[in-house]
PAZAVEX-601373 format. One record per residue: x, y, z of N, C-alpha, C, O, CB in turn. Coordinates in steps of 0.02 Angstrom, whole numbers, padded with zeros to 5 digits, always signed. Atoms other than C-alpha are relative to their C-alpha. Last residue first. Glycine has a CB too. Layout:
! residues N
XYZXYZXYZXYZXYZ/...
//
This chain:
! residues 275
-00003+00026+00082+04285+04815+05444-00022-00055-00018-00019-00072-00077+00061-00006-00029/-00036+00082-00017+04264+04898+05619-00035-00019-00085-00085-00003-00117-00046-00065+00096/+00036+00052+00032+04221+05091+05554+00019-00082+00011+00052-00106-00035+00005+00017-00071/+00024+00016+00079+04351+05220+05598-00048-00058+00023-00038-00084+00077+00071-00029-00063/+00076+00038-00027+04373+05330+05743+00000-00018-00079-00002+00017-00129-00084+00058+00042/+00008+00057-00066+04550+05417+05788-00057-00056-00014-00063-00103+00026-00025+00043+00077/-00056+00032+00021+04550+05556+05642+00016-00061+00047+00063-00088+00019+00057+00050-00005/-00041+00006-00050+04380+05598+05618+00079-00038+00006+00095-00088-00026-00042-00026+00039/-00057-00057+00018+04318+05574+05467+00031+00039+00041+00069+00083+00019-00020+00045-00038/-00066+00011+00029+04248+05424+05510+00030+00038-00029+00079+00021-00063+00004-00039-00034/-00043-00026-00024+04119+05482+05653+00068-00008-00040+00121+00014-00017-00003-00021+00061/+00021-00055+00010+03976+05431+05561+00054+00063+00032+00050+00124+00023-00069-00005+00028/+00009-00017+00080+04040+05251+05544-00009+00070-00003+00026+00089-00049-00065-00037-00038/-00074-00007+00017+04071+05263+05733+00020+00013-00083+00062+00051-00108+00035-00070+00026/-00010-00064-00014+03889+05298+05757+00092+00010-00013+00124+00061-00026-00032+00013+00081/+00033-00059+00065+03853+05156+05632+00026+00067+00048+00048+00113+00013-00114-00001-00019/-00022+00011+00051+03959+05027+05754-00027+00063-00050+00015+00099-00075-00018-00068-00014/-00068-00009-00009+03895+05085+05909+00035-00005-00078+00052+00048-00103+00027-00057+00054/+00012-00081-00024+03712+05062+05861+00080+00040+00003+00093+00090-00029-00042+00002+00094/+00001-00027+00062+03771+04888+05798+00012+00063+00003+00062+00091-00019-00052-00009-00033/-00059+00002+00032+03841+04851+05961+00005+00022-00066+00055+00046-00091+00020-00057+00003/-00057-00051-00018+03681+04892+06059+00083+00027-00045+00109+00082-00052+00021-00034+00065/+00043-00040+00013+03557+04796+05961+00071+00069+00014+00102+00110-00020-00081-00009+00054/-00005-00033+00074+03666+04665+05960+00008+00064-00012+00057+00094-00035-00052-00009-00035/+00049+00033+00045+03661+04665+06159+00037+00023-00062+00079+00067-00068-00084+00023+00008/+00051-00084+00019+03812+04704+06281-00040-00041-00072-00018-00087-00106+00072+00103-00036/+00063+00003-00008+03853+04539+06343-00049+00059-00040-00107+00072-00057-00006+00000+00071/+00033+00044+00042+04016+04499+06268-00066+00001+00022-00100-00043-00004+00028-00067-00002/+00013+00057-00048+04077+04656+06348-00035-00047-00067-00058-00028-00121-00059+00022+00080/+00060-00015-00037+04123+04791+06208+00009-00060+00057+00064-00086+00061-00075-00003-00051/+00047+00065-00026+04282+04823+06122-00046+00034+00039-00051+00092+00059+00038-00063+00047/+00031+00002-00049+04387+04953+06019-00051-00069+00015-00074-00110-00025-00028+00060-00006/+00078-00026+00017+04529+04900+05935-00038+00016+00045-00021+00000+00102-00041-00043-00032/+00034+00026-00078+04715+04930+05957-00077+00030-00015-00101+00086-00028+00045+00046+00088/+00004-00017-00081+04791+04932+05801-00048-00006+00035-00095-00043+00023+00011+00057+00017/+00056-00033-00048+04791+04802+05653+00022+00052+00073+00050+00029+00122-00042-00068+00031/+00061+00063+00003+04964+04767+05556-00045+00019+00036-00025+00065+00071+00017-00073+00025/+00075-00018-00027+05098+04853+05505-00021-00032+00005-00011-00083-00027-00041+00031-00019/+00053-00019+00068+05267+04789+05488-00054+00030+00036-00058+00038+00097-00032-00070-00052/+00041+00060+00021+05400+04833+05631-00054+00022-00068-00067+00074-00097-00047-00027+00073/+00070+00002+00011+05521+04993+05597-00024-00064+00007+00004-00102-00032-00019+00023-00062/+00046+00056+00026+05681+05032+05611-00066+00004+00016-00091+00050+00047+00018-00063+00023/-00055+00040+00037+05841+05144+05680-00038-00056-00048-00006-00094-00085+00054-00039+00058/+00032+00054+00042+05707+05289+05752+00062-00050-00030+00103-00012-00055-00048+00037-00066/+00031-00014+00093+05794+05413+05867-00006-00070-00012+00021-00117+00019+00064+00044-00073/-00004+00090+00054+05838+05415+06038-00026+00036-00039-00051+00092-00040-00047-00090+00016/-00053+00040+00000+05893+05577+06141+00003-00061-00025+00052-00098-00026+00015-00005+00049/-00057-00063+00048+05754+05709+06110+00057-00040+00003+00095-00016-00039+00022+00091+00040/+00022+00040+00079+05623+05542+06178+00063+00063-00056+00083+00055-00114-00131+00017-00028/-00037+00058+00014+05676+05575+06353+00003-00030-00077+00034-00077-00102-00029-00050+00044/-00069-00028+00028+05604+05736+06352+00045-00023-00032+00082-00002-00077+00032+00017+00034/-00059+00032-00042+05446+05662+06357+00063+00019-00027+00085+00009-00084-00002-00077+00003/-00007+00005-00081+05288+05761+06313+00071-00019+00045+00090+00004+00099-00047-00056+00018/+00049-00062+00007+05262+05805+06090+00026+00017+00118+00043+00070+00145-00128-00038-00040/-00033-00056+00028+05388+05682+06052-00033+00070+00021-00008+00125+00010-00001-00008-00075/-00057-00023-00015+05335+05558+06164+00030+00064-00021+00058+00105+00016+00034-00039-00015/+00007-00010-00048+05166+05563+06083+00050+00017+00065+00037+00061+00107-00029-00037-00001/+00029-00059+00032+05200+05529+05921-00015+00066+00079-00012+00127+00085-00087-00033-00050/-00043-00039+00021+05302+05385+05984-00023+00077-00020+00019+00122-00020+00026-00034-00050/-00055-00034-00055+05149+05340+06077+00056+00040-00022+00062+00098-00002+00034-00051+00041/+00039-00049-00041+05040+05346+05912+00045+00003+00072+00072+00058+00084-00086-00028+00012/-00005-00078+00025+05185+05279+05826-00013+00043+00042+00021+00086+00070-00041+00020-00052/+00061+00004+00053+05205+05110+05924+00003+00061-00022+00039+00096+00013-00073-00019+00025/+00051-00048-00032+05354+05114+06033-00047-00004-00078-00030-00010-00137+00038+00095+00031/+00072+00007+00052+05473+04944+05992-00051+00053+00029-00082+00032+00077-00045-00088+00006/+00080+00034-00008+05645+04956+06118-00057+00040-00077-00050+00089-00113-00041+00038+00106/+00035+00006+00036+05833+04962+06113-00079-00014+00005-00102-00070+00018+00029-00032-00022/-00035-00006+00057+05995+04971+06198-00061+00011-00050-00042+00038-00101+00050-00064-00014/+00024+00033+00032+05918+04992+06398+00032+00002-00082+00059+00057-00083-00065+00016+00014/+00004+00050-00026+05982+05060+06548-00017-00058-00035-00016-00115-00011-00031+00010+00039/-00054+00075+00006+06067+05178+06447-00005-00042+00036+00047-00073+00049+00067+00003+00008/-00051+00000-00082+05965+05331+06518+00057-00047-00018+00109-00051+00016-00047-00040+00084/-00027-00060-00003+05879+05378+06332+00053-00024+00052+00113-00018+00039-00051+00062+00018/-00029+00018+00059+05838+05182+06320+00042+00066-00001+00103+00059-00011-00052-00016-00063/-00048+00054-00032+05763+05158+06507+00049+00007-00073+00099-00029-00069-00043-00094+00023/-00054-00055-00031+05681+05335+06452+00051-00058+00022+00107-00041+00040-00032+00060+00075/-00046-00061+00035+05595+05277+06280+00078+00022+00091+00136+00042+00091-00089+00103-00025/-00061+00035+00033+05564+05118+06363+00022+00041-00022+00083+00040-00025-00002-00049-00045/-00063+00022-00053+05469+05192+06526+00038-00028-00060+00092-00048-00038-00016-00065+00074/-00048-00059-00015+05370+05298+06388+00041-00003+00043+00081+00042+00056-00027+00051+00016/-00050-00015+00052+05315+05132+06310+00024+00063+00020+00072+00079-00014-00027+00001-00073/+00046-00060+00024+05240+05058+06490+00057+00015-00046+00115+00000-00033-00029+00068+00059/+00063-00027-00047+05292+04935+06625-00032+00040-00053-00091+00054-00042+00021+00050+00075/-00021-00075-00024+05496+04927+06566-00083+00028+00034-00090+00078+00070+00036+00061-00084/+00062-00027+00005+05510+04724+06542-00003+00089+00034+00025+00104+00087-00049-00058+00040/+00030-00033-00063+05681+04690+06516-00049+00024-00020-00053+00057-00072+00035+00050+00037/+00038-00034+00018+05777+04584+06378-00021+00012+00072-00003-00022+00120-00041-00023-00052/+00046+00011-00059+05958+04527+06377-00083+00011-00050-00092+00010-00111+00019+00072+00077/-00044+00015-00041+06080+04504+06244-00049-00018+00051-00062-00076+00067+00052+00051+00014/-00019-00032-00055+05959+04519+06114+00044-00004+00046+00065-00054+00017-00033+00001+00025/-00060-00051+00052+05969+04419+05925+00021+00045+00077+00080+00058+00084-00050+00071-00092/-00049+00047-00028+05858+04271+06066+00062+00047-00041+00120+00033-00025-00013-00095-00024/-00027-00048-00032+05714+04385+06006+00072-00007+00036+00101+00040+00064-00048+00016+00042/+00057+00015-00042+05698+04277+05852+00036+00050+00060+00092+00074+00055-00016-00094+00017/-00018+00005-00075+05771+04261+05695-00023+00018+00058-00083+00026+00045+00044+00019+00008/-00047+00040-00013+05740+04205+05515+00042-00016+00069+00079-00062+00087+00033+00017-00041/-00054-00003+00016+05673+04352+05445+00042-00049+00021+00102-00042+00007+00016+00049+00011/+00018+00020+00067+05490+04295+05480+00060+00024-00036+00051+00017-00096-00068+00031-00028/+00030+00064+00015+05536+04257+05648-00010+00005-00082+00000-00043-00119-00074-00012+00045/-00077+00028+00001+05624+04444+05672-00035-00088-00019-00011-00098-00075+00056+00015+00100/-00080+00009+00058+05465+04486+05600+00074-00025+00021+00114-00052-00018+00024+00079-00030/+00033+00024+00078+05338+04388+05711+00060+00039-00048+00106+00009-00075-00098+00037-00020/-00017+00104-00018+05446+04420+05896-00020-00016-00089+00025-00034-00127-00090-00065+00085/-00094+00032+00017+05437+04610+05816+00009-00058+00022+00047-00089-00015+00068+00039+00039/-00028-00024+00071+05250+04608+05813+00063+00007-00013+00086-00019-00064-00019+00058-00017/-00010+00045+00052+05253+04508+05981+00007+00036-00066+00060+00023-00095-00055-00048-00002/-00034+00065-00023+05352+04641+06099-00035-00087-00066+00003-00126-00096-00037-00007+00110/-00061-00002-00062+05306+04819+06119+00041-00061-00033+00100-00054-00046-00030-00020+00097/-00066-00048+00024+05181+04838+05984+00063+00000-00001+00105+00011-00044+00005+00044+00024/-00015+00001+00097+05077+04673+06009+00063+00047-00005+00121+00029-00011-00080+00044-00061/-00016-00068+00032+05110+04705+06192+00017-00041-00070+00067-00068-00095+00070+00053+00040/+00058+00015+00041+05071+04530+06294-00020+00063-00060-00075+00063-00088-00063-00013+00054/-00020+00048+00049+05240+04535+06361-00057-00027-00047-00053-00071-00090+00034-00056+00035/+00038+00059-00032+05225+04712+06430+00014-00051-00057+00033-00038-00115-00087+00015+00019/+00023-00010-00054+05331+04858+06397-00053-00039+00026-00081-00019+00076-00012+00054+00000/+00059-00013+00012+05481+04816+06311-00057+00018+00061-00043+00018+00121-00014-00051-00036/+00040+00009-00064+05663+04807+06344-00068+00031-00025-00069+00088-00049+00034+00040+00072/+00051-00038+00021+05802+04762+06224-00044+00004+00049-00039-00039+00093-00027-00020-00057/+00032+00010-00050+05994+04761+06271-00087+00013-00015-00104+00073-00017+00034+00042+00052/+00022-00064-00027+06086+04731+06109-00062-00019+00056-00099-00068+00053-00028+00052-00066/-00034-00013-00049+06196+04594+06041-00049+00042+00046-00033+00032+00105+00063+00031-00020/-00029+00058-00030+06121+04608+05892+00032+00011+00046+00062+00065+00045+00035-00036-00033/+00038+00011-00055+06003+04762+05833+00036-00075+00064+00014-00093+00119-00080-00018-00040/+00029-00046-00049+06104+04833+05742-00012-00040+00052+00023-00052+00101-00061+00038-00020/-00076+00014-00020+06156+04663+05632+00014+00056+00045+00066+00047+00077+00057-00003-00066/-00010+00069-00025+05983+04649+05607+00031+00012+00040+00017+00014+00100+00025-00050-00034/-00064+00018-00016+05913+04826+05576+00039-00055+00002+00090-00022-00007+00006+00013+00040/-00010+00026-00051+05726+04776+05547+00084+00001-00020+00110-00042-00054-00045-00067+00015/-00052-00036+00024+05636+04885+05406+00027-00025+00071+00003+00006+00119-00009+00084-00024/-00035-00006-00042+05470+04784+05418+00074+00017-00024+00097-00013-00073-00009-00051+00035/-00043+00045-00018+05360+04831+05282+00041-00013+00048+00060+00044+00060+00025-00002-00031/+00015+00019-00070+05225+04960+05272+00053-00083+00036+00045-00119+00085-00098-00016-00006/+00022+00087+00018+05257+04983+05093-00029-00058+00045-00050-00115+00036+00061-00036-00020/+00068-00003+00023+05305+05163+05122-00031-00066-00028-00064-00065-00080-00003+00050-00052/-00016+00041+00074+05446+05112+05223-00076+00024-00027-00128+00016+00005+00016-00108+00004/+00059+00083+00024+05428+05222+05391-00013-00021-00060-00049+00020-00090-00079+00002+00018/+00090-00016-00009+05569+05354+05402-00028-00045-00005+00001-00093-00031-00040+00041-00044/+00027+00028+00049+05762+05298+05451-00070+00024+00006-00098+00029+00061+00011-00069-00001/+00103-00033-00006+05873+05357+05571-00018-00021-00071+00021-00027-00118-00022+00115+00010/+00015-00056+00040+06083+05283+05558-00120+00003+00003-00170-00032-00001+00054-00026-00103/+00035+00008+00057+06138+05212+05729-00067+00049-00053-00110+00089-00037-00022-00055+00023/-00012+00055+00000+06205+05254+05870-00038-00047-00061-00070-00099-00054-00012-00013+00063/-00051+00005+00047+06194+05435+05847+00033-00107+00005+00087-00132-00012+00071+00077+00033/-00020-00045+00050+06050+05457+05957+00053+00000+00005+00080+00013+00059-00020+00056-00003/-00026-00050+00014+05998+05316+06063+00026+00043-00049+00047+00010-00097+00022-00006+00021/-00064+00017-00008+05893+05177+05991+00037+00093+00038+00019+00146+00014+00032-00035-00091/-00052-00068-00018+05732+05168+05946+00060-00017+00032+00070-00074+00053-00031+00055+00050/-00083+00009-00027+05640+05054+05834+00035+00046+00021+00063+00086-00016+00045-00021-00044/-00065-00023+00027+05469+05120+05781+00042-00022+00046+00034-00009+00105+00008+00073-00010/-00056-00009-00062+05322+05005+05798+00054+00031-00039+00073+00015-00095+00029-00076+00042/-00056+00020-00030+05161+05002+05670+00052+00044+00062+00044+00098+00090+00033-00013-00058/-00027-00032-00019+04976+05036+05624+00076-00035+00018+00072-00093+00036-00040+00026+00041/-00044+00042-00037+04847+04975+05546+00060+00052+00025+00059+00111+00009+00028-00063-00049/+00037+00035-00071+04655+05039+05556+00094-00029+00011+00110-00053+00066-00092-00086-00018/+00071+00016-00018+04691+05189+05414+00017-00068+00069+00051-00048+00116-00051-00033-00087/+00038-00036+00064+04889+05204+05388-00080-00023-00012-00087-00073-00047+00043-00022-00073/+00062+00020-00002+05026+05220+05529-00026+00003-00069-00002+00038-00114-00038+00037+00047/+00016+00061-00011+05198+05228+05529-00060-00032+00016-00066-00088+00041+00029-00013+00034/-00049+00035+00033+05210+05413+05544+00009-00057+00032+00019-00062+00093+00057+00032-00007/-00060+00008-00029+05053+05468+05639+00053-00016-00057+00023-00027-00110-00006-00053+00054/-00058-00070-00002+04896+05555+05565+00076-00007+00028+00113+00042+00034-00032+00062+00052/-00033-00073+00025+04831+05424+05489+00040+00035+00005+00089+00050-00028-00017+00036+00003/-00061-00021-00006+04805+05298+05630+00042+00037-00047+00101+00052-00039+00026-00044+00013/-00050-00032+00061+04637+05264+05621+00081+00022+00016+00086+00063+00062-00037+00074-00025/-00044-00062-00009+04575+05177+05783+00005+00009-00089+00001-00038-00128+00087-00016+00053/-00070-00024+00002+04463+05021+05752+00020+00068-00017-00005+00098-00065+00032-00036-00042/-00007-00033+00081+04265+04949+05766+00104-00001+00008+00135-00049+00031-00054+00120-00010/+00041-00054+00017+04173+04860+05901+00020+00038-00072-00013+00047-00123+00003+00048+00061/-00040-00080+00028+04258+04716+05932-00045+00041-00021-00092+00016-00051+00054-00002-00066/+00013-00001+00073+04164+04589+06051+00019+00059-00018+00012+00112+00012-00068-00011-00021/+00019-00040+00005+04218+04524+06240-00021+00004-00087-00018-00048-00120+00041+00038+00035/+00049-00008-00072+04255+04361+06333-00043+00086-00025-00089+00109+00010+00070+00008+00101/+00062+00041-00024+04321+04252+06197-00054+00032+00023-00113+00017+00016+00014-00043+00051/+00064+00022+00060+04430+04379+06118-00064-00028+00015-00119-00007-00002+00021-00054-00046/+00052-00075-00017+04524+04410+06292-00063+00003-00048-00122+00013-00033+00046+00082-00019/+00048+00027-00029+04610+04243+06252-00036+00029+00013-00091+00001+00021+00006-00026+00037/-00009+00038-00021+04785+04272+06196-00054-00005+00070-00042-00010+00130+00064+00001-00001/-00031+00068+00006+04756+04338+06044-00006-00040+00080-00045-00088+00080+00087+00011-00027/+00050+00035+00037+04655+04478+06120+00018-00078-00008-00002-00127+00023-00008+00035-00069/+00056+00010-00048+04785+04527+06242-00058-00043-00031-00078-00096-00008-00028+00071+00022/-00042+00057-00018+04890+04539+06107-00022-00028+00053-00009-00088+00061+00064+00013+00011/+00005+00071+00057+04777+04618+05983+00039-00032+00027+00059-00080-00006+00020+00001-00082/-00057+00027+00027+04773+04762+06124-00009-00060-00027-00035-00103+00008+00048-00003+00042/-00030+00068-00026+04614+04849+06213+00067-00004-00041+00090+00051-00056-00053-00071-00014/-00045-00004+00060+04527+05022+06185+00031-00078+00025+00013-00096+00081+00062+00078-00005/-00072-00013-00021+04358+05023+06291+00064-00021-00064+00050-00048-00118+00011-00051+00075/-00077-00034+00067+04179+05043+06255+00065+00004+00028+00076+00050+00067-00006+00092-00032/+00020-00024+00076+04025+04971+06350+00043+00012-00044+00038-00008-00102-00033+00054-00005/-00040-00057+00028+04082+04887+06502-00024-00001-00056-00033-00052-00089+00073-00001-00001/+00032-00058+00026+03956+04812+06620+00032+00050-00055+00012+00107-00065-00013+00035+00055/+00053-00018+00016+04020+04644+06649-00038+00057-00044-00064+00052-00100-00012-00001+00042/+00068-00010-00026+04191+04684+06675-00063-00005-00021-00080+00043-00055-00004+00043+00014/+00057+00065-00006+04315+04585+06559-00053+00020+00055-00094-00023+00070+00040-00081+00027/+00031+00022+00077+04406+04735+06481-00057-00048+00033-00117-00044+00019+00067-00050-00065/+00038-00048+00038+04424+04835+06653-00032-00032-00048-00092-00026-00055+00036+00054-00027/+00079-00017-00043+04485+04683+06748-00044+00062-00040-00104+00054-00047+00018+00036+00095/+00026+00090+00031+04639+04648+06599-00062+00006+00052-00113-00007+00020+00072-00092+00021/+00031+00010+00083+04671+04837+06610-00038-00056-00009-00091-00061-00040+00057-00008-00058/-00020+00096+00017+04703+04839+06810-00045-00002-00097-00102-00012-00118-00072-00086+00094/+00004+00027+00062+04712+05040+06842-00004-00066-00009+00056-00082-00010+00045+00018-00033/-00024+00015+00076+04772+05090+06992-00065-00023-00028-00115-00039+00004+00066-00061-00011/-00023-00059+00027+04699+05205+07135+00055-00020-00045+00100+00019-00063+00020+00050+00051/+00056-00021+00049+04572+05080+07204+00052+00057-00037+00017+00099-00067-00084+00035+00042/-00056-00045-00036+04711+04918+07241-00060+00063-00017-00096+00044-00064+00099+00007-00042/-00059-00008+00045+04593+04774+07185+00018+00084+00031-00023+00118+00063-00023-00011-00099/-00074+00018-00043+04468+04703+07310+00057+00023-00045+00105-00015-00038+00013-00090+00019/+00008-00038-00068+04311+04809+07246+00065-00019+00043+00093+00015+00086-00074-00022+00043/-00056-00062-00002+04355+04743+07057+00007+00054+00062+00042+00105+00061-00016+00047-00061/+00049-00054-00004+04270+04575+07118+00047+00074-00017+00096+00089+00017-00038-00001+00083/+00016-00011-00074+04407+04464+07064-00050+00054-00017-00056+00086-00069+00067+00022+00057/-00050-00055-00028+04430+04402+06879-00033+00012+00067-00085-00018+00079+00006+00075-00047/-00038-00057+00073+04386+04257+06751+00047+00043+00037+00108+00047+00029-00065+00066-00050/-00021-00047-00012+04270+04126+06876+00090+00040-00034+00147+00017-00028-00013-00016+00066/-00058+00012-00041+04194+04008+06769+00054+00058+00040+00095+00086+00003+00037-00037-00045/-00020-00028-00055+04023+04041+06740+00051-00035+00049+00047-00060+00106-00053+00013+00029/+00033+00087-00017+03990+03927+06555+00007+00018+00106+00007-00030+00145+00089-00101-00048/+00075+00043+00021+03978+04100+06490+00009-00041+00036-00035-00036+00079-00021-00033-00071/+00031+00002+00058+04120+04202+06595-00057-00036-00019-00100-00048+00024+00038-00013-00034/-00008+00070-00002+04126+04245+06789+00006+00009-00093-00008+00065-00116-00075-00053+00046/+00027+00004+00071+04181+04413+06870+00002-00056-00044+00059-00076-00056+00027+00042-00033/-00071+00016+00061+04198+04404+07050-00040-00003-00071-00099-00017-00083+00051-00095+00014/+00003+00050+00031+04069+04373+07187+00052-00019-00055+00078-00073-00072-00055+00001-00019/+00026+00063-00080+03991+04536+07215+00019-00089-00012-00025-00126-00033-00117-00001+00011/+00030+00093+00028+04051+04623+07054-00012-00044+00061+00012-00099+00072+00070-00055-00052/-00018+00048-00033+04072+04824+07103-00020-00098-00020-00073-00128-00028-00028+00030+00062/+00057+00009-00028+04062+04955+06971+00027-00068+00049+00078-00099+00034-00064-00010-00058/+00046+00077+00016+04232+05005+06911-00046-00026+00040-00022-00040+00095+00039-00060-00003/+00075-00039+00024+04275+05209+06978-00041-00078-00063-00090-00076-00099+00030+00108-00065/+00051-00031-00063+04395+05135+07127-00058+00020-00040-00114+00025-00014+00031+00073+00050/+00054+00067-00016+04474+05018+06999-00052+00022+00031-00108-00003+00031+00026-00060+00048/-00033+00031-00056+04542+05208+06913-00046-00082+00021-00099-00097-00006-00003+00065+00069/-00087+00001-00010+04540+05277+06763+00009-00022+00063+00067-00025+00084+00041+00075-00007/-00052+00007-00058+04350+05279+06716+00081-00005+00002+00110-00013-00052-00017-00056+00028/-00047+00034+00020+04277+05394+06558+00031-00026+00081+00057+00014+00119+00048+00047-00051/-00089-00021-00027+04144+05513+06600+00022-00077-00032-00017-00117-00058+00022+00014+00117/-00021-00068-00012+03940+05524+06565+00099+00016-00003+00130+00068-00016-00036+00015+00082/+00005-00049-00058+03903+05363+06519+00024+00055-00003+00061+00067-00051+00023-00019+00051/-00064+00006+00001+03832+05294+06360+00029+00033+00081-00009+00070+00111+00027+00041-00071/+00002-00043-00068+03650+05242+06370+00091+00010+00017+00121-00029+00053-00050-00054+00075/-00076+00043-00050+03655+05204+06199+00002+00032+00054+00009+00093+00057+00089+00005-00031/+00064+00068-00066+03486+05252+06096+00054-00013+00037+00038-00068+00058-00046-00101-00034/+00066+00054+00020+03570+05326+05928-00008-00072+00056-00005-00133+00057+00019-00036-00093/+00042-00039+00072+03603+05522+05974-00023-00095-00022-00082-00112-00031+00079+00066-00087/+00055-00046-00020+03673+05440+06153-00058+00011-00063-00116-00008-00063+00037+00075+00022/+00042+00051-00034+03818+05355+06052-00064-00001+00028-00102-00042+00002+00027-00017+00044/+00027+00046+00070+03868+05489+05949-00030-00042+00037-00091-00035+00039+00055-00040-00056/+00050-00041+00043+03880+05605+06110-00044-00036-00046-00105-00040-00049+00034+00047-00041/+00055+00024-00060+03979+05466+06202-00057+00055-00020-00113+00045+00002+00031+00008+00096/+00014+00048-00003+04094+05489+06068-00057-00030+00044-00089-00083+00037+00045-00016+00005/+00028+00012+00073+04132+05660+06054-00047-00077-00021-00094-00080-00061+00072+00002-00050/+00059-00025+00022+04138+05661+06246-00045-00001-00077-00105-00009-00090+00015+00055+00013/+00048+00026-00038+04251+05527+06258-00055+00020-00036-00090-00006-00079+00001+00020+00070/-00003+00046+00042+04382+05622+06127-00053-00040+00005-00083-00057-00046+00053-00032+00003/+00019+00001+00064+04369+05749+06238-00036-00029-00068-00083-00011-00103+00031+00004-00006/+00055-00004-00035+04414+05658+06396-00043+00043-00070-00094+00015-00092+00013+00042+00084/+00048+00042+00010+04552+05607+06277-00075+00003+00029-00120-00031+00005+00027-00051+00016/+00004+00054+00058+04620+05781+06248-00041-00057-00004-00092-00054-00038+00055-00027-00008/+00046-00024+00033+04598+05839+06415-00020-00012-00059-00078-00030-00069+00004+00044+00001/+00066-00003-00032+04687+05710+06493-00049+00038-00027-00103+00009-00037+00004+00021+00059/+00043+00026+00071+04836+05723+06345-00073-00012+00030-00121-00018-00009+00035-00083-00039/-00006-00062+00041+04972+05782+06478-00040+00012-00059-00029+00057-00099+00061+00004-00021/+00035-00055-00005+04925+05639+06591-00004+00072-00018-00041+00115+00008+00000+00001+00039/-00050-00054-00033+04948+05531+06467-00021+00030+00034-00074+00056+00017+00029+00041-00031/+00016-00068-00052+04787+05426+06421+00075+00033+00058+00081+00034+00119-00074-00036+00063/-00050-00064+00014+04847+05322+06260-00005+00059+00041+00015+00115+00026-00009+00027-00069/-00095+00003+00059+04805+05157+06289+00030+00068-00003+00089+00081+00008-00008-00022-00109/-00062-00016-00032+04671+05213+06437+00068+00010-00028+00119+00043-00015+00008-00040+00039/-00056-00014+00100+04503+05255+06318+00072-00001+00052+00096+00055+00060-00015+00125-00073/-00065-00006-00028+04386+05198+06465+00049-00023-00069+00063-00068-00109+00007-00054+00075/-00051+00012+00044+04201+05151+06477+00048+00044-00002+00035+00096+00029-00020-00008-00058/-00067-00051-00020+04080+05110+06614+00013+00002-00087-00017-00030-00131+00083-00044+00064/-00037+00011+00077+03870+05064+06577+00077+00050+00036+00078+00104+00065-00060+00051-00094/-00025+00039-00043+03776+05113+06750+00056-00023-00031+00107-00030+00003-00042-00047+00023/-00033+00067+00026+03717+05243+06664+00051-00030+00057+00090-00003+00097+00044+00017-00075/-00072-00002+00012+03625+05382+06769+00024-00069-00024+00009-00119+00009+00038+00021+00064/
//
């Protein structure tokens, strides 16, 4: 039995469980067919991360993260998942990355994002929501450009869902910056935990405005009620989505293997080819 974890969480709704466990399987199939001891299931909880006696160290063995045996067992800790030892495949965030995660692991390939509006092969963007009728709706620029309200968006309460959230939070910090202004256009801002807590802190009026990436937005629409009461007012630019990673230990040998089975999987709509 593989000892090897891995864990598709970015987008695991629990209305979409079967779906990604799915998605696994397809994947942990390909993997298997060339030599990868892939595992059997997908974890979701700390309780199903192998134990680290000692804590989890990096190269020069500086200690990184706690043994994942002392962490709560019936959440989730993303930033302990990515940097476990043993992890073979997981989805991560270019903001996370940026800010240091890079070091400790290696990209494997990238999502497609096709089938969403505001997506288009590996990049992907944020839709601007807003309650409904508060401003006029807009589709995604075919140019992949940022379509940033200004004078909307001023004054206004915004709330994202983590501060290391490419989607959420720096890809709009970078265009309002590359228009000249910065998140400081907000009145407030509030962190909401997750993009389907911003759709509803935004539906409820606890909130004036938040950044949902497609694939969630795509996803709201299909699960959260809360999402029939905002509508789109903008768009961030595109730019890379959320890639997959490995541990920085997993061998070459291994990563290539991964890499070509994902190649073989590119007509699939989720699984492209790291570039």
């Amino acid at each position: 039995m593989s000892e090897l974890i891995a864990a598709l969480p970015m987008y695991d709704w629990p209305e979409v469980r079967g779906e990604v466990d799915a998605q696994w399987a397809g994947l942990r199939d390909a993997f298997r067919q060339k030599g990868i001891d892939a595992p059997q299931t997908i974890v979701r909880r700390n309780g199903d991360l192998p134990p680290v006696p000692g804590g989890i160290h990096d190269a020069e063995g500086a200690l990184i993260a706690p043994d994942p045996a002392t962490l709560p067992p019936d959440e989730l800790d993303y930033h302990k998942l990515w940097l476990h030892p043993e992890l073979l495949f997981a989805q991560t965030c270019w903001g996370p990355m940026e800010l240091g995660l890079s070091s400790h692991v290696q990209v494997v390939g990238q999502p497609s994002y096709d089938a969403y509006e505001g997506g288009q092969g590996e990049l992907y963007s944020s839709a601007l929501v807003m309650r409904t009728g508060e401003g006029p709706e807009v589709r995604s620029p075919a140019d992949g450009k940022a379509l940033l309200p200004l004078d909307l968006m001023r004054g206004k309460r915004f709330t994202f869902n983590s501060l290391d959230s490419m989607s959420g939070t720096i890809g709009l910090t970078r265009d309002l910056q590359a228009a000249g202004e910065s998140l400081d256009i907000f009145s407030s801002r509030s962190e909401s935990g997750g993009h389907r807590g911003s759709i509803v802190a935004v539906a409820e009026g606890r909130a004036d405005i938040a950044a949902i990436d497609c694939e969630s937005w795509a996803l709201a629409q299909r699960f959260e009620s809360a999402a029939r009461k905002v509508a789109i007012v903008g768009w961030t630019a595109r730019r890379k989505g959320l890639p997959f990673i490995t541990a920085r230990t997993t061998p070459e040998k291994s990563v290539r293997a991964m890499r070509e089975a994902l190649a073989g999987l590119a007509e699939q709509p989720r699984v492209q080819r790291v570039g």
